[in-house]
VEXDREN-2710 file (C-alpha; in Angstrom, 1 decimal):
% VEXDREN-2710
k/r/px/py/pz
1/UNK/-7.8/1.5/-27.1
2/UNK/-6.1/4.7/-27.2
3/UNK/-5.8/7.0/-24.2
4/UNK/-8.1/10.1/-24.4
5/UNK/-6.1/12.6/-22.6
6/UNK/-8.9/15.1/-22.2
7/UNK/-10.1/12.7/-19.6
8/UNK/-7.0/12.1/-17.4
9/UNK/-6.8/14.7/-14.5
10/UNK/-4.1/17.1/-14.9
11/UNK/-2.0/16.3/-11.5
12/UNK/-1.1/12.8/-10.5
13/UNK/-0.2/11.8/-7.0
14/UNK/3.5/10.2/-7.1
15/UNK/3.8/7.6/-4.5
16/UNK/7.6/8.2/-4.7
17/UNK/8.5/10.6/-1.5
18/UNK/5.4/9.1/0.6
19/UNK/5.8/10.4/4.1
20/UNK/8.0/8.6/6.5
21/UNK/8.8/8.2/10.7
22/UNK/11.2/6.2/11.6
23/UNK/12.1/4.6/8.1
24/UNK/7.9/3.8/8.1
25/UNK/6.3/4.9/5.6
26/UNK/2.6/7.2/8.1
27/UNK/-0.3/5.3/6.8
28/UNK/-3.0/7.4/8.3
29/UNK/-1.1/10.5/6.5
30/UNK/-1.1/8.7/3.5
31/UNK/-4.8/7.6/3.7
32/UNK/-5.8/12.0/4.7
33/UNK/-4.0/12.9/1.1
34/UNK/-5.3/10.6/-0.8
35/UNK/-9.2/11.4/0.4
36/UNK/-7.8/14.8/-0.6
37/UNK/-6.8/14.5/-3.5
38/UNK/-9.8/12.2/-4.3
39/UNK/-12.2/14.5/-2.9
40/UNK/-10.7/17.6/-5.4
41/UNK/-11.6/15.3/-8.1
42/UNK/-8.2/14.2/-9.4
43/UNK/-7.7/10.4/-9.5
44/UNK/-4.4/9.2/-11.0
45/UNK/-1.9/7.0/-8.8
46/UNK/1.8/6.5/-9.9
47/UNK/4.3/3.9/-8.3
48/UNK/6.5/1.5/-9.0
49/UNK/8.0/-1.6/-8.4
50/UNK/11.1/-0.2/-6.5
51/UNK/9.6/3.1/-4.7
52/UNK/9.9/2.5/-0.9
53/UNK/12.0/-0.9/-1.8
54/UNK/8.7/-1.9/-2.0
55/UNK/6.1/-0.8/0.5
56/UNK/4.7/2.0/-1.9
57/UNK/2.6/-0.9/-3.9
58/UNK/1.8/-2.3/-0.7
59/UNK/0.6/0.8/0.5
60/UNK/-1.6/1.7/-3.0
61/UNK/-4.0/-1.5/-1.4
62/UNK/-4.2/-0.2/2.1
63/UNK/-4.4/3.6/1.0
64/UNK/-6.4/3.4/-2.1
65/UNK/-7.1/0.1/-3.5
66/UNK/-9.5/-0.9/-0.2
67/UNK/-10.9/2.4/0.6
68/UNK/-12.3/3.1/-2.9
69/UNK/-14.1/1.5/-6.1
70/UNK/-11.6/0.0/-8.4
71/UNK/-13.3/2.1/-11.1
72/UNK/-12.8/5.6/-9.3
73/UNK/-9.0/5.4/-10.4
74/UNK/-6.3/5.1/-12.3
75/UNK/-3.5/3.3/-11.3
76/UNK/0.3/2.9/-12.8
77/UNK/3.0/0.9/-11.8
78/UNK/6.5/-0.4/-13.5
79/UNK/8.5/-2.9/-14.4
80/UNK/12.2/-2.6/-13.5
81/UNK/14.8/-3.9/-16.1
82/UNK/17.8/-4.1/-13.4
83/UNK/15.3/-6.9/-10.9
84/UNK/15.2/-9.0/-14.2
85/UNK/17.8/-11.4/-15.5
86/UNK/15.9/-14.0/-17.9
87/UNK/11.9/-14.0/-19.4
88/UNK/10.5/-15.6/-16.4
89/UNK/11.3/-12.3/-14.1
90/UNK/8.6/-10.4/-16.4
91/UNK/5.4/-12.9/-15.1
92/UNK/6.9/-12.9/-11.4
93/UNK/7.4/-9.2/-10.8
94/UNK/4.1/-8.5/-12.1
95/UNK/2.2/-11.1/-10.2
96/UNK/3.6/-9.8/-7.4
97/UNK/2.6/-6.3/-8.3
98/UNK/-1.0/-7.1/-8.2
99/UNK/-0.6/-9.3/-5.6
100/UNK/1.2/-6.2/-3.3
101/UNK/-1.4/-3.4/-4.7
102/UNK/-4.4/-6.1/-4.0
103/UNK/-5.8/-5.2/-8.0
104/UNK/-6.7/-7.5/-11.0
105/UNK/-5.5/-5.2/-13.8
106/UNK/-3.4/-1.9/-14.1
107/UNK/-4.8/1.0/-15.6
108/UNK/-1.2/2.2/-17.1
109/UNK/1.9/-0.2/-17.1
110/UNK/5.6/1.1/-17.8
111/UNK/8.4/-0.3/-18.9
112/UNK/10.4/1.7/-15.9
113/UNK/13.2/4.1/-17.2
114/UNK/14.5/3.6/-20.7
115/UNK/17.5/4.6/-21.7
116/UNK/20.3/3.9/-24.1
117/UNK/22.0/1.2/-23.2
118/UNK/21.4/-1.2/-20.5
119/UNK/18.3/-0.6/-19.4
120/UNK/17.1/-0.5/-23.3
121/UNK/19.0/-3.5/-24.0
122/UNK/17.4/-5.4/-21.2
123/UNK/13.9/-4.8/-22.0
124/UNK/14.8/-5.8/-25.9
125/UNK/16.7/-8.9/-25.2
126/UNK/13.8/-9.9/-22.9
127/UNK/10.8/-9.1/-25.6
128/UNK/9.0/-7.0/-23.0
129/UNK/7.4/-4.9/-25.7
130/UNK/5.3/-8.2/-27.2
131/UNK/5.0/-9.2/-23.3
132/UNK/3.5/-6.0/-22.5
133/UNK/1.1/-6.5/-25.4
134/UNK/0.1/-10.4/-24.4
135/UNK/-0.5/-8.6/-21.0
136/UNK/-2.9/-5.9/-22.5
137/UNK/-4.4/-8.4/-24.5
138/UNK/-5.4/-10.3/-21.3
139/UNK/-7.1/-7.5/-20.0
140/UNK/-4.0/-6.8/-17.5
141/UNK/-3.1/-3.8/-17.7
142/UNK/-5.3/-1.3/-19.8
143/UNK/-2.8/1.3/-21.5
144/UNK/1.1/0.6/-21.8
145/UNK/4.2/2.5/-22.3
146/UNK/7.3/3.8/-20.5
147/UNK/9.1/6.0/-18.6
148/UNK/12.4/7.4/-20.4
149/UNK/15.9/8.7/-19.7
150/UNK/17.8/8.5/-22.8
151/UNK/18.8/10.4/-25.4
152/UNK/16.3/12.2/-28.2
153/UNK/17.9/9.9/-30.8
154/UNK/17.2/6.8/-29.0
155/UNK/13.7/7.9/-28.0
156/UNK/13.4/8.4/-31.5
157/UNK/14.8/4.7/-32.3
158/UNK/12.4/3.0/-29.7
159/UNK/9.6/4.6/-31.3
160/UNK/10.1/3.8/-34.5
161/UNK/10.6/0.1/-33.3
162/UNK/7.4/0.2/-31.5
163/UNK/4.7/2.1/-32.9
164/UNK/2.3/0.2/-30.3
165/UNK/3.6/1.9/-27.5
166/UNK/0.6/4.3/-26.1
167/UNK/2.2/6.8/-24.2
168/UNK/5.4/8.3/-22.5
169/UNK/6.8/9.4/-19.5
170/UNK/9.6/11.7/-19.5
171/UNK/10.8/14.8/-17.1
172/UNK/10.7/17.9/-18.0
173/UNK/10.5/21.2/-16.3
174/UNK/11.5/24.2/-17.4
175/UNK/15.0/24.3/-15.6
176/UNK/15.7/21.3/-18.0
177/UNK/14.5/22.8/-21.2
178/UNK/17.8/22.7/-22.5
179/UNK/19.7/20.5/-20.4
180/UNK/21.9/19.0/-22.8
181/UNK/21.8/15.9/-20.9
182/UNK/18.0/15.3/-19.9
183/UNK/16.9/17.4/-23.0
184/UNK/13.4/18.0/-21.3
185/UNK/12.8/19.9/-24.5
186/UNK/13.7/17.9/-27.4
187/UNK/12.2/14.9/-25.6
188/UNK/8.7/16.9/-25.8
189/UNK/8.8/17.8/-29.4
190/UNK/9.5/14.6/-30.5
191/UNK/6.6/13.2/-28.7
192/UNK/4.5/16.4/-29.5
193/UNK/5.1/15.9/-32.9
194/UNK/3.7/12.1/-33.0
195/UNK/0.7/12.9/-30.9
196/UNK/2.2/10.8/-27.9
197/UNK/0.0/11.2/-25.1
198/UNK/3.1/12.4/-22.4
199/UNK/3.3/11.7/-18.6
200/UNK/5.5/14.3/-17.2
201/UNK/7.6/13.4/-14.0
202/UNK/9.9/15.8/-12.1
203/UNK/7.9/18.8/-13.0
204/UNK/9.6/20.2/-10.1
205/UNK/12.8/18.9/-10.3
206/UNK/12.4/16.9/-7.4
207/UNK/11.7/20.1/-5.4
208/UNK/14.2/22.3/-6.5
209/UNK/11.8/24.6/-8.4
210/UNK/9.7/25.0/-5.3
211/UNK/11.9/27.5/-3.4
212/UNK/14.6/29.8/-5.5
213/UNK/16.9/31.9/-4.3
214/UNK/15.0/35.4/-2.5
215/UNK/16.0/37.5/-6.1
216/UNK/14.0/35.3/-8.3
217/UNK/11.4/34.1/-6.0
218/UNK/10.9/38.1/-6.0
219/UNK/10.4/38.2/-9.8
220/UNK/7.6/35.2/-9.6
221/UNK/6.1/37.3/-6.5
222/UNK/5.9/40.4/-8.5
223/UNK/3.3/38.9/-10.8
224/UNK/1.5/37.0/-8.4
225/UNK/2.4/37.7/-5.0
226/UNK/-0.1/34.7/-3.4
227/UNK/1.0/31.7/-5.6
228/UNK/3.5/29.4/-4.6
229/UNK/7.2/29.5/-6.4
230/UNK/6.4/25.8/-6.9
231/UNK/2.6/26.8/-8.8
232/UNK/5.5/28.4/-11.3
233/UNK/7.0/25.2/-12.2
234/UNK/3.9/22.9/-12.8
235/UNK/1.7/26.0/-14.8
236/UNK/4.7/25.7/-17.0
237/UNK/4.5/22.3/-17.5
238/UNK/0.7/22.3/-17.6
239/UNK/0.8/24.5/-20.0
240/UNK/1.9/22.6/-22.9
241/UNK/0.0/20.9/-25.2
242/UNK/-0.3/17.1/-25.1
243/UNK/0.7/16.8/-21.8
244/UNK/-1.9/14.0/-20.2
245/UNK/-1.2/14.1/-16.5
246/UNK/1.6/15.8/-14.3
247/UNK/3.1/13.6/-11.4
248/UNK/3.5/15.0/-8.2
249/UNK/5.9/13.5/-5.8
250/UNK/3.9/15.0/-2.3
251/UNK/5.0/13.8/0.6
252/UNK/3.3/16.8/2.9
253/UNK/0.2/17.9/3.1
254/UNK/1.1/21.2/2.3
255/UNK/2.0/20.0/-1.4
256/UNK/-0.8/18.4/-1.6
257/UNK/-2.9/21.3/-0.7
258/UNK/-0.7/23.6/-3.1
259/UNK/-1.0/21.5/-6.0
260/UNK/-4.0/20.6/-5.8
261/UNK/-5.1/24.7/-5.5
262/UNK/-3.0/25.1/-8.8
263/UNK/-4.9/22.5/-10.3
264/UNK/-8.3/23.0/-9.4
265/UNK/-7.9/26.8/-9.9
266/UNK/-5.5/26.5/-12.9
267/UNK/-4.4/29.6/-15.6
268/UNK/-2.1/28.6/-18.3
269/UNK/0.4/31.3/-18.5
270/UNK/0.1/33.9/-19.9
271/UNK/3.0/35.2/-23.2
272/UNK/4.2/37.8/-20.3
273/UNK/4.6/34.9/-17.7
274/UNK/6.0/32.6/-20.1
275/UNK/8.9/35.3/-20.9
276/UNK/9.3/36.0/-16.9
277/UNK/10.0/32.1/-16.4
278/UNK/12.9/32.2/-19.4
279/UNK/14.0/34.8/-18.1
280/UNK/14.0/33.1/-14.1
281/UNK/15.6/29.9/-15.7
282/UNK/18.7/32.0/-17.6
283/UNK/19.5/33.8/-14.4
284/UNK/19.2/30.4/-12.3
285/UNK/21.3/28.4/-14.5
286/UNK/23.9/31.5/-13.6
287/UNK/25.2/29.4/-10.9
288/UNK/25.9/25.6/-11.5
289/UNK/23.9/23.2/-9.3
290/UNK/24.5/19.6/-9.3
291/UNK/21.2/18.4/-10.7
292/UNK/20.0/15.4/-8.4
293/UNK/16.2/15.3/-8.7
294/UNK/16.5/12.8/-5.0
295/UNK/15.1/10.0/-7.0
296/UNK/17.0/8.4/-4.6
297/UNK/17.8/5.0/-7.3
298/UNK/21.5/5.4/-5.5
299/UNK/20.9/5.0/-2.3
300/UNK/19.8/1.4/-1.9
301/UNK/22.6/0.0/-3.4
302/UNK/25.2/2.0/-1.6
303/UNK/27.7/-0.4/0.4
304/UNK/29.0/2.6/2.3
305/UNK/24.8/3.9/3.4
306/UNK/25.8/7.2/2.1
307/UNK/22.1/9.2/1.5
308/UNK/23.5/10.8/-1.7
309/UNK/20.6/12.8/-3.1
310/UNK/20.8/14.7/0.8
311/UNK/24.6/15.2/0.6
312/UNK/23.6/17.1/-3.1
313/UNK/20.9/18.4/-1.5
314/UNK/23.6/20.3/0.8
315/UNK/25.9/21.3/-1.7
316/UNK/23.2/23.0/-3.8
317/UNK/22.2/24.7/-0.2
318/UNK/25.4/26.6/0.0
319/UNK/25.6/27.0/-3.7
320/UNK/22.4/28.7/-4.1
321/UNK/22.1/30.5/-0.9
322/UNK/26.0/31.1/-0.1
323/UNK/24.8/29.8/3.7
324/UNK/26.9/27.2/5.1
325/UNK/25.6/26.6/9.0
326/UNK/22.4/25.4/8.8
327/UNK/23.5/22.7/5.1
328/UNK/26.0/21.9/7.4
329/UNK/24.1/21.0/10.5
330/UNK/21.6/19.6/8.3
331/UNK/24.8/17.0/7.0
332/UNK/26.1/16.3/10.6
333/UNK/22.7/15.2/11.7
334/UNK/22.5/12.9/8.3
335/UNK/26.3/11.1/9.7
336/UNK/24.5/11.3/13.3
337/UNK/21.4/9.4/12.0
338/UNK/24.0/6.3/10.7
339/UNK/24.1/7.7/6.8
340/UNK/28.0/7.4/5.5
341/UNK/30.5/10.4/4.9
342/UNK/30.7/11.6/1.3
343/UNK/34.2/11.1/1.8
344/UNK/33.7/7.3/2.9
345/UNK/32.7/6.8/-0.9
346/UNK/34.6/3.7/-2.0
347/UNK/34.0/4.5/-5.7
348/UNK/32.3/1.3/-6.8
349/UNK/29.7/2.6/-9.7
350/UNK/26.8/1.2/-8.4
351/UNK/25.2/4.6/-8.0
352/UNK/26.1/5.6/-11.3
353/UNK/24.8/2.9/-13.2
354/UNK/21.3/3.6/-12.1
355/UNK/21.4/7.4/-11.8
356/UNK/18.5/8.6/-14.5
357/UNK/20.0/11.8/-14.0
358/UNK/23.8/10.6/-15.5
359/UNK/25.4/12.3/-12.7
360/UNK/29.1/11.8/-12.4
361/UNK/28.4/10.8/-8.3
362/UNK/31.6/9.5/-7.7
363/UNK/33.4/12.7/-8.4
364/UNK/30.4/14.9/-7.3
365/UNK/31.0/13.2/-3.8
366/UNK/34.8/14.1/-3.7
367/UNK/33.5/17.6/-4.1
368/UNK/30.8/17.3/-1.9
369/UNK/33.6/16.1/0.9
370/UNK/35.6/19.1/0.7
371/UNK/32.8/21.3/0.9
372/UNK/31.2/19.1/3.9
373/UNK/33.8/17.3/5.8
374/UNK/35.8/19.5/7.1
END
């Protein structure tokens, strides 16, 4: 059963960036978006294993699962290769998923961020492909695929092993077009060109394309001077062909609100606003950023607590925006609230080795400390 993208809602709600007090993921804030979204007619919910070390499937039963008919939506979660370490991890992770989400059956399962090497070679040497097949077979999860990270050539290669694989998940946004190391665009033609369904994450680059610096936001005002700088990003996206649903990470209800007005109202761009964009991306890339999407994979395995994606988040601050009090004060109060120093970085790889974006954190940090900790 293939997937019919012109029946999957444009805008998915990623349960990623759920809002939190007091290391708590807010429940009753949770349960208000969701009615929203559900109410605007949009009806595809993404987590995973690992999002909220946990709590984010828990909170799909208490949000979702046992305030609406299973049937009313869709539902995806993810299989982590780096919580396995022999064929038996496969059948207990995923028990426990539908235990925690309180479901029979997933509507879309992913193998959770390919890439070449480890993470490839896990899923392989565990035979997750013909597991995830034995699953669908028992009426267990309804469409499967995964999430990517790699290399064009090795998406390439995993396709070509495994033609059964029903759709993709990659990022792209227009920022990473031509990044030559997420390759947003070369990802998307070879999918394109197959007729891959594609599931597009970080459409906003993890918030980065939702607020510019004041010249360019001016350029996207210009044109349409009541649409949100982040409305840019995800028309962009939304724009392309084969492109089945667009993950939103919302963790306000202001983005929810916003997204869901770009959605319900929605204009592809047009060929002007298509050039304006291109020509907002070649004056952004002007000035190097470090591009952390605050995935936020590094920080759980940190032995020093140091809240990496926010200490990047800084950097970019007074990159972008030559303003150094208020990234600053916004650092102090990260050390204040019991985070580490970038400079306490003892250099042990763990954040690298699970860093979808490849970043070189370790040096990154060093650079992030004499910017910061002074």
């Amino acid at each position: 059963m293939s997937v019919d993208i012109s029946k999957m809602p444009k805008l998915g709600f990623g349960l990623m960036r759920l809002p939190e007090a007091e290391g708590k993921i807010e429940l009753d804030r949770v349960c208000e978006m969701v009615d929203a979204y559900m109410k605007s007619g949009l009806n595809y919910f993404d987590t995973a294993y690992v999002y909220h070390g946990g709590n984010s499937e828990k909170t799909v039963k208490e949000a979702i699962v046992k305030r609406y008919n299973r049937e009313d939506f869709y539902l995806a979660t993810k299989l982590p290769a780096w919580c396995m370490k022999d064929e038996s991890d496969r059948d207990r992770i995923f028990n426990e998923q539908l235990e925690r989400c309180g479901v029979d059956y997933f509507d879309f399962y992913l193998l959770h961020s390919i890439e070449d090497g480890s993470n490839g070679d896990t899923y392989e040497r565990l035979d997750c492909f013909n597991w995830g097949l034995q699953k669908k077979a028992e009426g267990k999860i309804k469409h499967f695929g995964f999430s990517f990270h790699g290399s064009p050539a090795y998406l390439t290669q995993v396709l070509d092993a495994h033609p059964e694989v029903e759709f993709v998940q990659i990022q792209l946004n227009y920022a990473d077009w031509e990044n030559p190391v997420v390759c947003s665009g070369q990802l998307y033609d070879i999918l394109h060109k197959r007729n891959i369904p594609m599931i597009i994450m970080e459409p906003v680059k993890g918030g980065n394309l939702a607020k510019l610096r004041p010249e360019l936001e001016d350029m996207y005002k210009a044109v349409r001077p009541n649409a949100s700088i982040a409305s840019w990003a995800l028309r962009f996206v939304a724009s392309l062909p084969g492109v089945m649903t667009i993950l939103s990470g919302m963790s306000t209800e202001d983005q929810m609100n916003d997204n869901i007005g770009t959605f319900t109202r929605f204009e592809p761009l047009s060929e002007d606003e298509k050039k304006l964009v291109d020509e907002v991306r070649k004056r952004m890339l002007d000035i190097p950023t470090i591009g952390c999407t605050a995935c936020r994979y590094c920080t759980d395995g940190c032995p020093m607590h140091i809240s990496i994606p926010d200490v990047f988040k800084s950097v970019n601050t007074i990159r972008l925006y030559n303003e150094q009090f208020r990234p600053k004060n916004f650092y102090n109060n990260l050390i204040a609230s019991g985070n580490g120093r970038a400079s306490e970085c003892i250099g042990c790889g763990q954040c690298e080795g699970v860093c979808p974006q490849h970043l070189p954190i370790i040096e990154l940090l060093k650079e992030a400390s004499g910017m910061l900790d002074q």
